[in-house]
N, C-alpha and C positions, 0 to 999 in steps of 0.2 A: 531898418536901422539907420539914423542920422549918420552922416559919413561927413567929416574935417577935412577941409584940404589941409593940407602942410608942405612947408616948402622941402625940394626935391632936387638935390644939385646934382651927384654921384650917380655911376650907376648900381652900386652898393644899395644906395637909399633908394633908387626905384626897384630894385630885386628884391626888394625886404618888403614895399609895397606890394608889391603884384604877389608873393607869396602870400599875404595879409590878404589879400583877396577874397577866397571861399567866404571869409568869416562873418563877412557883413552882405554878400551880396550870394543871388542864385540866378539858375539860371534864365536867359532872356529868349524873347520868341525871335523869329527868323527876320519878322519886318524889323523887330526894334535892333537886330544886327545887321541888313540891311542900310537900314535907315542912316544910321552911323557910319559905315561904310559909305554913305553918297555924300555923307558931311564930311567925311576925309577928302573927301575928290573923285570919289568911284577908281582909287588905284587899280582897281583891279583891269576897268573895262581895256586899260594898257598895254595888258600882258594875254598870253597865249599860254593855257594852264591845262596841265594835266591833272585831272583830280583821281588819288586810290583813296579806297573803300575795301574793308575786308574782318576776320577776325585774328588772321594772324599772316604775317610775312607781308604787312602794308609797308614797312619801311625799308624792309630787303629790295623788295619791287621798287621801291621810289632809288634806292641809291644804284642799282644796276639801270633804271631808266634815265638816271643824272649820269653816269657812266658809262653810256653808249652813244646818250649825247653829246656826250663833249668830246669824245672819242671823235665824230663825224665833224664836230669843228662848231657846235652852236655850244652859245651861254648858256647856263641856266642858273636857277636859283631854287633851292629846297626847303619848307617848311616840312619838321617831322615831329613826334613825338614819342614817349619825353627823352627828356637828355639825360644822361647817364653820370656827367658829373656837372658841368657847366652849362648854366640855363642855354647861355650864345649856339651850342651845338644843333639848336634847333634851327634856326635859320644857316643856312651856309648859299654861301654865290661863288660860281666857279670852283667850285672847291675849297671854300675857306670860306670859316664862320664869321662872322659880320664883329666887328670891333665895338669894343663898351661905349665909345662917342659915339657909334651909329644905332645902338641900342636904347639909349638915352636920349637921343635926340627926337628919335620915334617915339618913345614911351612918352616923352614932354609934351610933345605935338598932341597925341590922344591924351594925354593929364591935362591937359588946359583948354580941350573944347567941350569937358564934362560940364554939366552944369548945374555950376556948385551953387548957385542961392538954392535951386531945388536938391540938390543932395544936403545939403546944410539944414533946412527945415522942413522937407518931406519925406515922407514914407511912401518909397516905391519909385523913385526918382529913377532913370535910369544911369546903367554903372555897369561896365563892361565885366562879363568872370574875367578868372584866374586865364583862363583857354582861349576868350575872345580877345583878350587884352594881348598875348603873343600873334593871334592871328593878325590882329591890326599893326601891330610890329610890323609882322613879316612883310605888309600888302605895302606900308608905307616906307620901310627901307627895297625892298624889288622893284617898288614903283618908279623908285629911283637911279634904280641898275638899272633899268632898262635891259632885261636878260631877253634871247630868246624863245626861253621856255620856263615855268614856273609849275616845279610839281609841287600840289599838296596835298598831306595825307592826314587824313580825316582823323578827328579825336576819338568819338565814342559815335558809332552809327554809321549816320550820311545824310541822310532825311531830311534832319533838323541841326546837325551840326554845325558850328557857324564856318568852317570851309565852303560849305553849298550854298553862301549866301553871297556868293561871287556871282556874276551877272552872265557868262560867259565860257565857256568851255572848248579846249580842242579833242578831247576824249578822257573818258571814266573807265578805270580797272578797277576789280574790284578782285580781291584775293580767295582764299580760301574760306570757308563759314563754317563755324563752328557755334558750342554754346558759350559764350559768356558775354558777361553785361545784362542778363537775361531777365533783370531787374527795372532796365529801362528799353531795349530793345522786342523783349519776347523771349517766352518760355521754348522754342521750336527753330530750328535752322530755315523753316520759311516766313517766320517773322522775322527774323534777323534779317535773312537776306532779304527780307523787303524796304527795310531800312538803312540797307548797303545799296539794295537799288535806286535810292533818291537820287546819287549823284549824278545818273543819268538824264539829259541834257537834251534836247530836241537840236538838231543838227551837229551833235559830238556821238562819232561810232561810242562803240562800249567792248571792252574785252573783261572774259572773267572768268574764273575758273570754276571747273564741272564737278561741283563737291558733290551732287546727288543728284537724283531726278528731279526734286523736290525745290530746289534751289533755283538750277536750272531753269526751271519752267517759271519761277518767280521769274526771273531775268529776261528769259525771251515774253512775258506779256508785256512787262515794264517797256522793254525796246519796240515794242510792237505799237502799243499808245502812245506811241514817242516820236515813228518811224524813223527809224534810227537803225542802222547797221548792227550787231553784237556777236562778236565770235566768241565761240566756247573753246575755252582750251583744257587740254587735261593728259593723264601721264601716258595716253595713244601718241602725243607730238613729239615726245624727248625719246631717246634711247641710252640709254648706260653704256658709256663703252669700257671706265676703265677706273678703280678708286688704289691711289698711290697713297701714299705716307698723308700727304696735306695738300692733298691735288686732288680734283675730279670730271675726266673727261667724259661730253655725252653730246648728243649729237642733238640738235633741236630740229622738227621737221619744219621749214621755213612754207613762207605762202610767197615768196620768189624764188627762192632757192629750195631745189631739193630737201640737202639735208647741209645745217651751217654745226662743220666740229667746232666745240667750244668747250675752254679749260676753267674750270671752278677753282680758285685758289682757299679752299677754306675745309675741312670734312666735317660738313655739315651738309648733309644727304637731303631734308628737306630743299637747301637751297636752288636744287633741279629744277624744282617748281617754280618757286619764285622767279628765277633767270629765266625759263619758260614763260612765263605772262609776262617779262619785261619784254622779252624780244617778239614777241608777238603783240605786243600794244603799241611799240614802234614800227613796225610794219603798218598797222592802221594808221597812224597819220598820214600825211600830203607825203611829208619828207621822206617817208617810208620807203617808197619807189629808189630814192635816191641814197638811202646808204647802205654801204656797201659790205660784203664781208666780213672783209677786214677791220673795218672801222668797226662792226659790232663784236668780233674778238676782241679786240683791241679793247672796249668797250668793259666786256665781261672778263676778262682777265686781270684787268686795272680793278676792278672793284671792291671797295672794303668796307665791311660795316660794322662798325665797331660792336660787341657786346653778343654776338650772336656766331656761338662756337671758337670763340676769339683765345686763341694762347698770351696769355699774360705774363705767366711764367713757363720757362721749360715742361710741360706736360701737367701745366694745368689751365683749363679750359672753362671759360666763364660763355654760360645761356642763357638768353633771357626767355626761353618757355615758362612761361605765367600763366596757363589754363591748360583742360586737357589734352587739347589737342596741340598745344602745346609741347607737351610731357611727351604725349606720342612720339614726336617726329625726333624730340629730341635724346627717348630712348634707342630712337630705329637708326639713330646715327652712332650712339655709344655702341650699339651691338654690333655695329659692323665696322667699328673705328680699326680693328685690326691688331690691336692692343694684346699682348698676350700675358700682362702681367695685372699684378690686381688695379683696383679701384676703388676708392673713396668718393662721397660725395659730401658738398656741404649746400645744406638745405632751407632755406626761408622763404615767407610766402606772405601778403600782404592776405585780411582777414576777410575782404567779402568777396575771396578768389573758392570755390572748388576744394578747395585744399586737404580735405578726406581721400577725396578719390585719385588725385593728383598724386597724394603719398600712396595710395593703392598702387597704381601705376609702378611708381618708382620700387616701393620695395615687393610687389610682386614680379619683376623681371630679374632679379635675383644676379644684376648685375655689378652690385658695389656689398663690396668685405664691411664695407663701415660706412656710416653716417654720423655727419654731424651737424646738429641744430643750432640756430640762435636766432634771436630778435634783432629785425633792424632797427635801424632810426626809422622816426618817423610815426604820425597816427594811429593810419592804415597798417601799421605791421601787427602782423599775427601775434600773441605774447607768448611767454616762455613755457606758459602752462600748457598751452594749447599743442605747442609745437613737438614737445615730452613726451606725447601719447601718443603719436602719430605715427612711427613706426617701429612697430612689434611686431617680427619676421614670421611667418603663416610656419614657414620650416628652418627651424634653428639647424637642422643637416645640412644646406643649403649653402650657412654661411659659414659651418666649420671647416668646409673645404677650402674655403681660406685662411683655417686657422682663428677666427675669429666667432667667440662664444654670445647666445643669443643679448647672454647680460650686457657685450661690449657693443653690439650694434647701434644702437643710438645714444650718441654723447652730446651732454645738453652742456649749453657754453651762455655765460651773462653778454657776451656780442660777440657778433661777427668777428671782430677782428683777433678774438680768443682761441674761437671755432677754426679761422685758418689757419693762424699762427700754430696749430696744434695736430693740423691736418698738416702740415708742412713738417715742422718736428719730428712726427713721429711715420713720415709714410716709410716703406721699405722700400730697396729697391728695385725699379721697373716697377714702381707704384703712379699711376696715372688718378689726379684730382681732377673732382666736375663741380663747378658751382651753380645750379639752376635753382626756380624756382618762382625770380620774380629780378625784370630791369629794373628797380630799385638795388636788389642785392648787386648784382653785375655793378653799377654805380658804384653803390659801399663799396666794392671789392676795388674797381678804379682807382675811387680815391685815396684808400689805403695806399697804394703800391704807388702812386704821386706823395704820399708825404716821406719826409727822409728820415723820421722816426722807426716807422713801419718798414723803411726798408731796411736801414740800420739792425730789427729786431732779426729779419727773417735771415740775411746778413749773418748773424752770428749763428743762426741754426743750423745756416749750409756749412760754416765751419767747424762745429762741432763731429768727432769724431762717429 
């Protein structure tokens, strides 16, 4: 498809471009992002990059390995994905997300060494996606910080993703492997995980976690043709000591330290894991030798990551478990939240997710009195019809022991913003709300509770008698 330039002042007008994106352009091979990449300036060969790979808790691990760094005294800068309300949250340096002049200035820099007589009158011209065009963001604003460390977390894969088209690596984590994506990665957890192995790097150790044999043995061939170090980590290293109110102490078995106690600020039980592979892939660097303790307490008790087990309001808690295993981790924390009164859940799920079994999941753990559905914004969002059908309780006894008849169990809402305003209204008290399903909804939900309309509404609910 022929593509116009047009002029680009704001960073409004380049966010409305780059979102305009998908529509005319797909995706490009690894030289031809590459290649662009060495027309920027090779930002990258600058920097000293941590690259994660995984299917789930890539970006828990990226913000606890920015969090331990900085904790011991080094810069860094973080490329994640996606953002939950504001594009900017994707890149952050030192902790703090990069400013719309510095987004713009980037975005201009790569808008103006496209080359538009061949995008103008050929087919096939090259044109950065939606995903490559943030990445070149990222390389060309960090390149600029000059950070000591630069993590980035991989979009869909490793292999071929254009994160791996960096020149350069200090070390590759690669998270837990599950199915999705299974459409363009692989029907099986060892195709997957052969396409999370790309990111590993000939002279960068590898850390990753020991989802199966099957996995595993992917990872150690991949390091093996690599000769490259790779430690396996898995729930043999942590130990549980203690789960409070919104606290969770556990001990990680260190490869300097015996055992380093360390306090989770969050109750979200999966998160053991993730802090587990964080603190263990800083041990594999150089620096590893050199920080200390306390610096990696310090580290992991500072840490926060928005959208994942996050309380938004008094006792209600927004997830972005978006696939099965997913759902898993994030039923294995509501069952043990400790919670003794009911729960609600409000439920949406973008349409080429699992989302049969996902609702299987959810409504066979028999842990929420009610549910409620709606449609996001957006495409990808599942529709109203789809969402209607999805859960019908195997055992209506089940949920009248909340008082709640099979008829009432799923309440279908024309949006989100109806669905909670309703979950809000009507909970009873010591009723606890979960919102999962998909970081898209977590977003919607965000940016509800930033406008003052929306907060105004719920405002009058809490007042009401």
């Amino acid at each position: 498809m022929i593509v116009k330039k047009k002029a680009i002042t704001t960073f409004r007008e380049a966010e409305d471009y780059i979102n305009d994106t998908p529509r005319f352009t797909s995706k490009n091979t690894m030289e031809d992002t590459r290649a662009f990449l060495h027309r920027l300036g090779d930002p990258d060969r600058k920097m000293r990059i941590i690259h994660v790979a995984g299917t789930n808790g890539k970006g828990s691990v990226c913000a606890y390995l920015r969090s331990i760094l900085e904790a011991a005294g080094y810069r860094t800068a973080l490329f994640t994905s996606p953002h939950l309300v504001c594009i900017r949250e994707r890149f952050v340096v030192d902790g703090e997300m990069i400013s719309e002049e510095e987004f713009l200035e980037a975005f201009l820099h790569i808008y103006n060494m496209l080359d538009w007589d061949a995008l103008e009158y050929e087919e096939g011209a090259y044109h950065p996606t939606y995903f490559e065009t943030l990445f070149f963001i990222a390389m060309i604003v960090f390149g600029k910080k000059k950070p000591d460390f630069c993590i980035l977390e991989t979009g869909v894969g490793g292999r071929l993703d254009a994160t791996n088209s960096v020149s350069r690596k200090e070390l590759a984590v690669i998270t837990h492997i599950g199915l999705d994506h299974v459409e363009y990665l692989g029907d099986t957890v060892e195709k997957i995980a052969f396409e999370k192995a790309g990111i590993m790097q000939k002279g960068a150790p590898a850390v990753f976690w020991d989802t199966c044999p099957g996995t595993t043995a992917v990872f150690r061939e991949c390091a093996e043709k690599l000769g490259i170090s790779a430690y396996s980590v898995s729930e043999k290293d942590y130990t549980f000591l203690n789960f409070k109110r919104k606290t969770i102490d556990f001990c990680v078995d260190s490869q300097y330290y015996k055992c380093i106690p360390l306090t989770l600020h969050t109750i979200a039980a999966y998160q053991l894991e993730n802090c587990t592979l964080a603190v263990r892939g800083i041990e594999a660097l150089d620096e590893g030798k050199t920080i200390t303790v306390q610096q990696i307490q310090a580290g992991v008790s500072g840490c926060f990551w928005a959208g994942r087990m996050e309380e938004v309001l008094p006792e209600v808690y927004v997830d972005g478990a978006h696939n099965e295993d997913g759902i898993r981790a994030f039923l294995e924390t509501v069952a043990h939240d400790g919670h003794d009164g009911a729960r609600s859940l409000l439920f949406s799920v973008v349409k080429d997710k699992d989302y049969r079994h996902m609702a299987e999941q959810l409504e066979g753990s028999g842990l929420f009195g009610r549910v409620a559905v709606a449609q996001m914004h957006g495409y990808r969002a599942l529709d109203r019809e789809h969402l209607e059908g999805l859960f019908i309780p195997a055992n209506a006894n089940n949920y009248r022991l909340h008082g709640i008849t099979s008829e009432r169990f799923t309440e279908v809402y024309d949006t989100v913003e109806d669905a909670f305003a309703a979950l809000l209204q009507e909970r009873q008290e010591n009723e606890r709300i979960y919102i999962a399903g998909s970081l898209y909804l977590v977003g919607e939900i965000k940016e509800l509770l930033d406008h003052d309309q929306f907060r105004r509404r719920i405002e009058k609910i809490s007042s009401q008698p």
